[in-house]
C-alpha positions as CSV (number, residue, x, y, z in Angstrom):
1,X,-5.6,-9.9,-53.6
2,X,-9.2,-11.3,-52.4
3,X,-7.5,-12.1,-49.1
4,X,-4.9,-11.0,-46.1
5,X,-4.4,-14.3,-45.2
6,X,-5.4,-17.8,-46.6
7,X,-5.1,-20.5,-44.0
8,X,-4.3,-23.9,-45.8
9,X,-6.2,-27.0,-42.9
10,X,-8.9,-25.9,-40.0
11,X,-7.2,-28.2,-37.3
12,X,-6.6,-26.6,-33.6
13,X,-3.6,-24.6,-35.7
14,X,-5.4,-23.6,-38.7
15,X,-8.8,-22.6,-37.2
16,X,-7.2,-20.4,-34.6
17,X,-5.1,-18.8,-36.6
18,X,-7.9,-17.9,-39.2
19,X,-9.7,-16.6,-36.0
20,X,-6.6,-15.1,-34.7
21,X,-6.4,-13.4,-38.2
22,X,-10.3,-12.4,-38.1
23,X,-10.1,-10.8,-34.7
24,X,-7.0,-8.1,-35.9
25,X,-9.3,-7.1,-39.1
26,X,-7.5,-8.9,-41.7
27,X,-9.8,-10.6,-44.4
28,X,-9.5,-14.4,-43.5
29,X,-10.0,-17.6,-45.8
30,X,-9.8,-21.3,-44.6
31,X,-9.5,-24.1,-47.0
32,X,-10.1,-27.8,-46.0
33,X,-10.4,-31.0,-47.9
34,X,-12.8,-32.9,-45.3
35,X,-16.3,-32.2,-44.9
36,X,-16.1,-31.2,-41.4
37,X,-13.3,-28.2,-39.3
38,X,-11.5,-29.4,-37.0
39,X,-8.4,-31.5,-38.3
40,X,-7.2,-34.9,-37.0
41,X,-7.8,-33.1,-32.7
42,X,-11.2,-32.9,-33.2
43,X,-12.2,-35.1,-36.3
44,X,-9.9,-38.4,-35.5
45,X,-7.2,-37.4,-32.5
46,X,-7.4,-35.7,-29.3
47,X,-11.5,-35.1,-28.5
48,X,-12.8,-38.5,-29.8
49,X,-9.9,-40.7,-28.1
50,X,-10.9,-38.4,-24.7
51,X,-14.6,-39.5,-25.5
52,X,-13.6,-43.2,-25.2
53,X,-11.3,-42.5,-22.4
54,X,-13.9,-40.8,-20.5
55,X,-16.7,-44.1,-21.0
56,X,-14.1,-46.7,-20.6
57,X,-12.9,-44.7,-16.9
58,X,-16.7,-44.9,-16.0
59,X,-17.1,-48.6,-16.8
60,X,-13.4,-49.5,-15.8
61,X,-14.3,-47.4,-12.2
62,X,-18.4,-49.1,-11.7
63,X,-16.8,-52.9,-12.4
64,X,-14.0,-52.2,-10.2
65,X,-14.2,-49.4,-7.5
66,X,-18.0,-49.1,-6.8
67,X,-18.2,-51.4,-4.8
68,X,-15.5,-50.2,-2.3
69,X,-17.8,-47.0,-2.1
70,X,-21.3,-49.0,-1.0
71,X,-22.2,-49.2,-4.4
72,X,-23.7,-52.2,-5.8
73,X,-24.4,-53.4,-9.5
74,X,-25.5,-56.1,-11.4
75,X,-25.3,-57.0,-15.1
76,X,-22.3,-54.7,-16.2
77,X,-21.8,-54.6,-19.7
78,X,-21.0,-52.7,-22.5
79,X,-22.9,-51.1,-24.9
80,X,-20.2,-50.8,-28.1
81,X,-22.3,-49.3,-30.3
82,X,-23.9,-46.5,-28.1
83,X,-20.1,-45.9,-26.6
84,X,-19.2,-44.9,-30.2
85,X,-22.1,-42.8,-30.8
86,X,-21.6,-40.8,-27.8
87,X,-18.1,-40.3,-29.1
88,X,-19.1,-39.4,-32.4
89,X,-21.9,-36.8,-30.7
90,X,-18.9,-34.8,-29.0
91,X,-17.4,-35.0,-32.1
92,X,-20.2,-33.2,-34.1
93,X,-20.6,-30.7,-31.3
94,X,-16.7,-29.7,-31.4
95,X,-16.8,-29.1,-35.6
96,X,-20.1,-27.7,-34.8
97,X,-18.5,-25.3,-32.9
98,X,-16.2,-24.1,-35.1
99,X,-18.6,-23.6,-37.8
100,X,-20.4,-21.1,-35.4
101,X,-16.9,-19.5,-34.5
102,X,-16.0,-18.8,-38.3
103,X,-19.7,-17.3,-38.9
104,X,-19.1,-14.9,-36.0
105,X,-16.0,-13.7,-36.8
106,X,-16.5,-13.5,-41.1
107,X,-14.4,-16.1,-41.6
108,X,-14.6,-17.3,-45.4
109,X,-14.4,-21.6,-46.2
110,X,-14.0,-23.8,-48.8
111,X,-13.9,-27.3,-48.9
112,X,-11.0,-28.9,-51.3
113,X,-7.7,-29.6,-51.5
114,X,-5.7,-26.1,-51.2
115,X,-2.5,-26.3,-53.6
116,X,0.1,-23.8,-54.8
117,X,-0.3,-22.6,-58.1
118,X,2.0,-19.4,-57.4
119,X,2.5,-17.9,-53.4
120,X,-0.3,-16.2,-53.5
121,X,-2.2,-17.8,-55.5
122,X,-4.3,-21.1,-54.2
123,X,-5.9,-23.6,-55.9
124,X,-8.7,-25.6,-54.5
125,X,-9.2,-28.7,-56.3
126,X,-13.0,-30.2,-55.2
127,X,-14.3,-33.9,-54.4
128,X,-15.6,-33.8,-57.7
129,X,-13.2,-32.9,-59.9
130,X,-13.6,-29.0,-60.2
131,X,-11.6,-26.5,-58.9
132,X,-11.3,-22.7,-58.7
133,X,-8.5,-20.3,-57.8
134,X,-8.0,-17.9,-54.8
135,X,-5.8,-15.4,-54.1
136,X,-4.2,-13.6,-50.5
137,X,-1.2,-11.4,-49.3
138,X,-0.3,-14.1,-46.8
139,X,-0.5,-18.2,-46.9
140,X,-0.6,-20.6,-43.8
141,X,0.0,-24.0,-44.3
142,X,-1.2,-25.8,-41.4
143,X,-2.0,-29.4,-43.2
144,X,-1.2,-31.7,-39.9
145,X,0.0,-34.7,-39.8
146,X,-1.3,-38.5,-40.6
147,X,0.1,-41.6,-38.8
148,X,3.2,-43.3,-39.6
149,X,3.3,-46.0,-41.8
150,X,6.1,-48.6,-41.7
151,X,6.9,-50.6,-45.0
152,X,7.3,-53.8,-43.3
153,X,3.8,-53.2,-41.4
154,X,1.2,-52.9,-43.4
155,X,-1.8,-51.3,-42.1
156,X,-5.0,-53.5,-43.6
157,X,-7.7,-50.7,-41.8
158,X,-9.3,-54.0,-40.8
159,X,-7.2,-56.2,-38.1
160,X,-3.5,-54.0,-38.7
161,X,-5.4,-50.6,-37.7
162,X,-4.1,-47.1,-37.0
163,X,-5.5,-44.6,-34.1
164,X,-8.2,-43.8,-36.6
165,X,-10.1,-47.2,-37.1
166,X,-9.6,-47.9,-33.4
167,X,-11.5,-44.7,-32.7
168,X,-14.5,-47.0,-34.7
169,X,-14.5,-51.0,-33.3
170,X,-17.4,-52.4,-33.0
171,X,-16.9,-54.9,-30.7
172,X,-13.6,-55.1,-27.7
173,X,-10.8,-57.0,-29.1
174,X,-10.0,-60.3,-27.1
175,X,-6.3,-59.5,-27.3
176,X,-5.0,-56.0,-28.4
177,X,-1.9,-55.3,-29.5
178,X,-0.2,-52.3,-29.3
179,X,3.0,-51.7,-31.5
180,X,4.5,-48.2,-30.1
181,X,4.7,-47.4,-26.4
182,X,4.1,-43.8,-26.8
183,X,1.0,-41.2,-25.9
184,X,-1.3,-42.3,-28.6
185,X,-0.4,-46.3,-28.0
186,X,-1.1,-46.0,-24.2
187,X,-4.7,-44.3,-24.7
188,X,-5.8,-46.2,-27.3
189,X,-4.7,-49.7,-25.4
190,X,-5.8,-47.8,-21.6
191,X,-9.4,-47.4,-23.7
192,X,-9.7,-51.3,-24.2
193,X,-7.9,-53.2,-21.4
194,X,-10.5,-50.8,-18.9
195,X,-13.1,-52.6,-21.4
196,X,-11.6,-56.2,-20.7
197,X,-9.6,-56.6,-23.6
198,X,-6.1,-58.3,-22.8
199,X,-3.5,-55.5,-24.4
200,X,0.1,-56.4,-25.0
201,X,2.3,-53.1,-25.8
202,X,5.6,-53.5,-27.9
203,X,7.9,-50.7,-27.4
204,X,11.1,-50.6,-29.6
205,X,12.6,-47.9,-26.7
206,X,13.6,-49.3,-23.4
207,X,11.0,-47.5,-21.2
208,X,7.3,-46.4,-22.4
209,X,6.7,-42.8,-23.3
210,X,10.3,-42.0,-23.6
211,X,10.7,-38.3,-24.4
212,X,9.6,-38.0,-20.7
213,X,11.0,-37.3,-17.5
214,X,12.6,-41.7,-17.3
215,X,10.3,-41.4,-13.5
216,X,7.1,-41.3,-15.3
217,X,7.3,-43.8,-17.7
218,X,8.6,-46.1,-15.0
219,X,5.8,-45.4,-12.6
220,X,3.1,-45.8,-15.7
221,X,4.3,-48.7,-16.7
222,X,3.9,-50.5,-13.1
223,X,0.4,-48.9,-12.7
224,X,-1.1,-49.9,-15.9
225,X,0.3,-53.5,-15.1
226,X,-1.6,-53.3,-11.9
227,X,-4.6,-51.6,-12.4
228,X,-6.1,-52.9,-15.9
229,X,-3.5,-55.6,-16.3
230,X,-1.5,-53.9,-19.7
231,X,1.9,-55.9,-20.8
232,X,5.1,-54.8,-21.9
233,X,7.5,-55.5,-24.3
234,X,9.9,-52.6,-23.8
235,X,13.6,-53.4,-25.6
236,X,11.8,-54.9,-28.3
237,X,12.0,-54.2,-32.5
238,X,8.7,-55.5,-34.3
239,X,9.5,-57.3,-37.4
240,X,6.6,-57.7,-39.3
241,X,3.0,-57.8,-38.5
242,X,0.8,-60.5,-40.8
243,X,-3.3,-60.9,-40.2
244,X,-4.8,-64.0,-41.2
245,X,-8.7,-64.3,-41.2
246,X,-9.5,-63.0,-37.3
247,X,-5.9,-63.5,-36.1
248,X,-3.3,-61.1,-36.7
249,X,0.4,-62.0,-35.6
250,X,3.2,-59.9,-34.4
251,X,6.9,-60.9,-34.6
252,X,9.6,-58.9,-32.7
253,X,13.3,-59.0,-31.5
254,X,13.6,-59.0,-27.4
255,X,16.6,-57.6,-26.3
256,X,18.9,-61.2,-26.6
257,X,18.0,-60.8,-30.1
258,X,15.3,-63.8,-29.8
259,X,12.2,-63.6,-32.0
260,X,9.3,-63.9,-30.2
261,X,5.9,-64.3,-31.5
262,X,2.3,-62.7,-30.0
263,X,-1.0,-63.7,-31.3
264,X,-4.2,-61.1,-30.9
265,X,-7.5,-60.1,-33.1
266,X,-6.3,-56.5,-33.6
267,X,-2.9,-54.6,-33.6
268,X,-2.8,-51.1,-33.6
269,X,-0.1,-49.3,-35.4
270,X,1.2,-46.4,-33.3
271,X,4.8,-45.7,-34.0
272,X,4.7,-41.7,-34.2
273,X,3.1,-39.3,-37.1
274,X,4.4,-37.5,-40.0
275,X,3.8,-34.1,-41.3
276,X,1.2,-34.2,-43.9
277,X,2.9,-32.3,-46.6
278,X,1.6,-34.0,-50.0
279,X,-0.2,-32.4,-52.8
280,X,0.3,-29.2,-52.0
281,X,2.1,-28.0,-54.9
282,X,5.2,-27.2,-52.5
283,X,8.0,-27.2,-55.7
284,X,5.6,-24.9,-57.2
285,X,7.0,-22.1,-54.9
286,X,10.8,-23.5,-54.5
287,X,9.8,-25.4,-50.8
288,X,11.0,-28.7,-49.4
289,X,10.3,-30.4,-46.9
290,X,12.4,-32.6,-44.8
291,X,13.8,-36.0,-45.9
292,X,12.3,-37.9,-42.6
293,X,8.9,-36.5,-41.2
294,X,8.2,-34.3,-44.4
295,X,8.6,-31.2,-42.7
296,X,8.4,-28.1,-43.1
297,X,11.7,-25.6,-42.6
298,X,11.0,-22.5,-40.9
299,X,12.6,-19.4,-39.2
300,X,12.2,-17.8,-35.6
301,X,8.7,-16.2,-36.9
302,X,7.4,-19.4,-38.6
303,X,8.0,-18.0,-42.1
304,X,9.2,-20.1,-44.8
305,X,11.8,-19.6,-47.3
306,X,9.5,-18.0,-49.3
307,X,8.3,-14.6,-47.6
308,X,4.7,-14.3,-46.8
309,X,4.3,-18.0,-46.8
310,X,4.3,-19.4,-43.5
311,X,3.8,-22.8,-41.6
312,X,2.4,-23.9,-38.3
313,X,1.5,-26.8,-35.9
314,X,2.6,-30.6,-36.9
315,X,4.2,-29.5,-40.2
316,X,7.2,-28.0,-38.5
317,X,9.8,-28.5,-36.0
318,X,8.6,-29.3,-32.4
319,X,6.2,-31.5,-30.5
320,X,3.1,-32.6,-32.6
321,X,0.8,-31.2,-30.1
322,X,-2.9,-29.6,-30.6
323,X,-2.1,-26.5,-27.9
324,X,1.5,-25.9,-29.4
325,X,0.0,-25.8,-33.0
326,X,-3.0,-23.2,-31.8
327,X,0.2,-21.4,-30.3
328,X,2.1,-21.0,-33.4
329,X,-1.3,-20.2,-35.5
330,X,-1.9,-16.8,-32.9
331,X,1.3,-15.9,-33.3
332,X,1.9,-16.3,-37.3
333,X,-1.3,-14.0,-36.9
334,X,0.1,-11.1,-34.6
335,X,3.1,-11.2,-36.4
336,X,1.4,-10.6,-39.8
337,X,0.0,-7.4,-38.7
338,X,3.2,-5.9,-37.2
339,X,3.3,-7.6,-33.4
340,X,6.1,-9.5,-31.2
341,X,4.4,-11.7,-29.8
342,X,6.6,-14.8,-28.0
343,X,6.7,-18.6,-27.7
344,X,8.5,-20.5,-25.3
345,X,9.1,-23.7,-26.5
346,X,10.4,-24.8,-23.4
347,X,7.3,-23.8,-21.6
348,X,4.8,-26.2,-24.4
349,X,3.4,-29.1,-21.9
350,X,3.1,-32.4,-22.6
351,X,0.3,-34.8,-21.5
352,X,-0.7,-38.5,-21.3
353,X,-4.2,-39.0,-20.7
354,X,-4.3,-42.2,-19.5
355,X,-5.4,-42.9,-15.7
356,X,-3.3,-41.9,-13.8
357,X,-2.8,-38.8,-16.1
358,X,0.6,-38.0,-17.2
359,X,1.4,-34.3,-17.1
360,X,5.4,-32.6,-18.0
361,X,6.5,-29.2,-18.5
362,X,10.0,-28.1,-18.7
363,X,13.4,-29.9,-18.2
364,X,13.9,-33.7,-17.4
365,X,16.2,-35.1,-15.1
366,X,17.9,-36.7,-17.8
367,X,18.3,-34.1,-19.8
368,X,19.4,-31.3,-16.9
369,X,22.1,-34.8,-16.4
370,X,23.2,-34.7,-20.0
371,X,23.9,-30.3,-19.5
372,X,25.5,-30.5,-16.7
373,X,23.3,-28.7,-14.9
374,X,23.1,-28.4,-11.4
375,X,19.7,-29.1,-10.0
376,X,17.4,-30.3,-6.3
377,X,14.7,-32.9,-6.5
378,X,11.6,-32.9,-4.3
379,X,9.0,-35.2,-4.7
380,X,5.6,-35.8,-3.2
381,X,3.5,-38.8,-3.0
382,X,0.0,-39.0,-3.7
383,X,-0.5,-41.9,-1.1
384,X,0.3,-39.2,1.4
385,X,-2.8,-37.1,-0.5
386,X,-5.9,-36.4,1.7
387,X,-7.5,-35.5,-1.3
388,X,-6.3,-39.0,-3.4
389,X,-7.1,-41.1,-0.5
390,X,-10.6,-40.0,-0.4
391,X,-11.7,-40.5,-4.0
392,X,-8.8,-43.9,-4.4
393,X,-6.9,-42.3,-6.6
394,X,-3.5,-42.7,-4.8
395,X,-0.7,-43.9,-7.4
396,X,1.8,-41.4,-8.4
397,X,3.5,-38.5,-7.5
398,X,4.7,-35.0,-8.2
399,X,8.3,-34.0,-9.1
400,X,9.7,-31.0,-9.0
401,X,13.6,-29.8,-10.3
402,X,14.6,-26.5,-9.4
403,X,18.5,-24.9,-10.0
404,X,20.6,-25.4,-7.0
405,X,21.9,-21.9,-7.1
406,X,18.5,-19.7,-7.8
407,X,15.8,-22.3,-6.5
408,X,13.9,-21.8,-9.8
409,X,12.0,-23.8,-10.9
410,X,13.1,-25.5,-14.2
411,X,10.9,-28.9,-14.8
412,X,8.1,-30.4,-13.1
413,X,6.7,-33.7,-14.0
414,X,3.6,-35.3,-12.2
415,X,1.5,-38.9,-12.6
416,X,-1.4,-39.1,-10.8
417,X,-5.3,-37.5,-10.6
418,X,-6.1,-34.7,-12.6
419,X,-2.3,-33.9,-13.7
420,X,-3.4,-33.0,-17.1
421,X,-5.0,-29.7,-15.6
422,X,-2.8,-29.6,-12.9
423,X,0.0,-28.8,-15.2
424,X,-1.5,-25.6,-15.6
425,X,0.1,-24.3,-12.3
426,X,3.3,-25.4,-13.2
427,X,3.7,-23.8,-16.6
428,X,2.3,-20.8,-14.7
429,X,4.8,-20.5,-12.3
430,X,7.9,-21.2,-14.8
431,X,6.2,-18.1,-17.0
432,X,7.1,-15.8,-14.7
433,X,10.0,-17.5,-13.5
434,X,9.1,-18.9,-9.9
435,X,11.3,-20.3,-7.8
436,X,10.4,-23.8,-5.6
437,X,10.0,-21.3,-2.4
438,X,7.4,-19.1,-4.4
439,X,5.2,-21.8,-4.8
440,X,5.7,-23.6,-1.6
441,X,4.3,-20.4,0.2
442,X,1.1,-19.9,-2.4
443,X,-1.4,-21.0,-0.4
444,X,-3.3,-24.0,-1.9
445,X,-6.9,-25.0,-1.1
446,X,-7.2,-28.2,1.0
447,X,-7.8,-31.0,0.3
448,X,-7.0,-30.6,-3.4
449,X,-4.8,-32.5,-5.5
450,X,-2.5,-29.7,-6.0
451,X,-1.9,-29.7,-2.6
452,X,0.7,-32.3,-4.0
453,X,2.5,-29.5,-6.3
454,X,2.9,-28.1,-3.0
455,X,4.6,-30.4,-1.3
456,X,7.3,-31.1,-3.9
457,X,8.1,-27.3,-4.3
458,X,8.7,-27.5,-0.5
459,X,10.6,-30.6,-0.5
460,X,12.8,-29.0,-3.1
461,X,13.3,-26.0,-1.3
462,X,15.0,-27.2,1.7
463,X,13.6,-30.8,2.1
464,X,10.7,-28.9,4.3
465,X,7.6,-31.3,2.8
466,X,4.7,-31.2,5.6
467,X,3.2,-34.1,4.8
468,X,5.4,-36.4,3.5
């Protein structure tokens, strides 16, 4: 074999597990069909929509909060073109990066489209038409995932868009509309209405980012109403989608079962992803993939059916999530060279990185409802934050559930400042099992925002909250 361990994709699952791989001696190759590492995250996903993010927060915050802090403007306006460039700067420092990373650790590339010929034998089909043949002890299919399509919506890359081409507008849309309530829906339509755009959301669920804890998406919803003016049509099933010159025009079903009709220069189609599993020459080696989201079936150690061939990140079961695939691409490589290394799947947070941030690790209320388990609530405003109140950042809270017979701690779920890297306490704490008491008596520095994780662990404990 000329290889331990080929690694099929170089997104956040396949370029850490190549390194993983790298690092424990094993003689690593990565195959990618795009001229740049790095996957959808860092390519079309998670760094360039936090690039737009970030410049929409700074314009959104100088047109509407300066002022409040004695500092005045003039002639605010938006640059388009340099705001994409920027973006597309972090971009080429982040795929930079990993270029660096697989020179350090002697990790071997090629660019094409990696497909099954045998399994362990790859074959790496070129742009322009050539391919060769590699070989390797161990495959890793980490191929992502691309964004849904629906066949009654189709996406024209032009007015109907996907998160991709809104990543590249060239000028802010007048009226933005946003079919899919979900994490990639609110980002993309938080990016634009902080740039003035007027963004209507159409949600087929009854309540916006709905695989949450139902008190966040609630509390979202309101804020984005109020602070950059967002609509919502939760309760509501699209029917079609037609674009006509500069006018595209979405029909939907409200709740009475009315059809109602919204007319807007863009629509972005965000109704979830699905695994990309095409060519890759799957049947050759007896696998198949799932009937809905094309993905891949797997065991406890993230081995397919067909031993030595494994699969990681948005191709199998789970949460389509950049830090859950990088996860699962350390641990396919421990395991490969004979350790036990562990995943709590439970413990994989989610986040929403609109503003306020959205942040959720653990159990839901609903969901600890549906069990039957028996849990205690505390809760802690950020209006009653010395911290938010200073920079105006009060909306939102921090929730914490901890079992009514143990006090440990089995969900928190926050919306407000910073909860994206706030989080990090939480999943922490559940790690090693904390209970509410453990974290209400760490002492936390003041005034901080996770002063406010405090708080709720103490209002859980015994209802003992200082502040609130």
């Amino acid at each position: 074999m000329q290889y331990d361990v080929i690694v099929i994709g170089s997104g956040p699952g396949g370029y850490v597990a190549a390194i993983r791989c790298a690092q424990l001696g094993l003689k690593t190759a990565v195959i990618e069909k795009y001229s740049t590492f790095g996957g959808t995250c860092l390519n079309v996903g998670c760094i360039p929509s936090k690039a737009l993010l970030d410049s929409s927060e700074h314009y959104h915050n100088a047109a509407h909060s300066f002022e409040a802090h004695g500092i005045s403007l003039s002639n605010l306006k938006v640059d388009m073109k340099k705001m994409i460039a920027r973006k597309d700067d972090v971009i080429n420092q982040n795929t930079a990066g990993i270029t660096y990373l697989f020179k350090k650790n002697k990790v071997e590339s090629f660019q094409g489209i990696g497909s099954f010929v045998d399994k362990n034998t790859i074959k790496i089909t070129k742009e322009d038409g050539t391919s060769e043949q590699i070989t390797g002890k161990n495959v890793i299919i980490a191929t992502g995932s691309k964004p849904t399509s629906l066949p009654f919506l189709p996406v024209d890359k032009k007015r109907i868009i996907t998160s991709t081409e809104a990543l590249n507008l060239t000028e802010i849309p007048k009226h933005l509309i946003v079919i899919g309530g979900g994490v990639i829906g609110l980002e993309l339509g938080s990016v634009y209405a902080r740039l003035g755009s007027k963004v209507s959301v159409v949600e087929f669920a009854k309540s916006i980012i709905g695989t949450m804890d139902g008190g966040l998406g609630k509390e979202l919803q309101r804020v984005l109403k109020k602070s950059v003016g967002m609509e919502f049509y939760t309760g509501h099933k699209v029917t079609g989608a037609t674009a006509k010159g500069k006018t595209v025009t979405v029909t939907a079903e409200n709740p009475k079962g009315e059809i109602i009709s919204l007319e807007g220069d863009y629509c972005i189609v965000a109704v979830g992803r699905t695994a990309y599993t095409e060519n890759l020459g799957l049947e050759n080696i007896g696998i198949t993939v799932e009937e809905r989201g094309k993905k891949i079936t797997v065991n406890d150690h993230l081995e397919t059916i067909v031993p030595g061939v494994y699969a990681i990140g948005d191709v199998v079961k789970g949460a389509m999530l950049a830090h859950k695939a990088e996860d699962e691409g350390i641990f396919v490589a421990e395991r490969i060279v004979g350790q036990k290394p562990h995943i709590d799947y439970n413990l994989i947070p989610g986040v929403v990185y609109t503003w306020p941030e959205v942040a959720s690790v653990g159990k839901t209320e609903e969901q600890l409802k549906e069990a039957g388990v028996k849990y205690k609530t505390g809760s802690f405003s950020f209006k009653a934050s010395g911290r938010a109140k200073a920079s105006m950042d009060t909306d939102g809270f921090v929730k914490i559930l901890a079992d009514a017979e143990t006090d440990e701690v089995i969900g928190v779920h926050m919306i407000g400042p910073r909860a994206a890297d706030m989080i990090a306490e939480a999943v922490v704490a559940m790690e090693y099992r904390a209970s509410a008491e453990d974290i209400g008596r760490i002492c936390h520095a003041h005034p901080t925002y996770t002063e406010a994780i405090k708080e709720a662990a103490l209002a859980a404990t015994a209802n003992r909250a200082i502040h609130a």
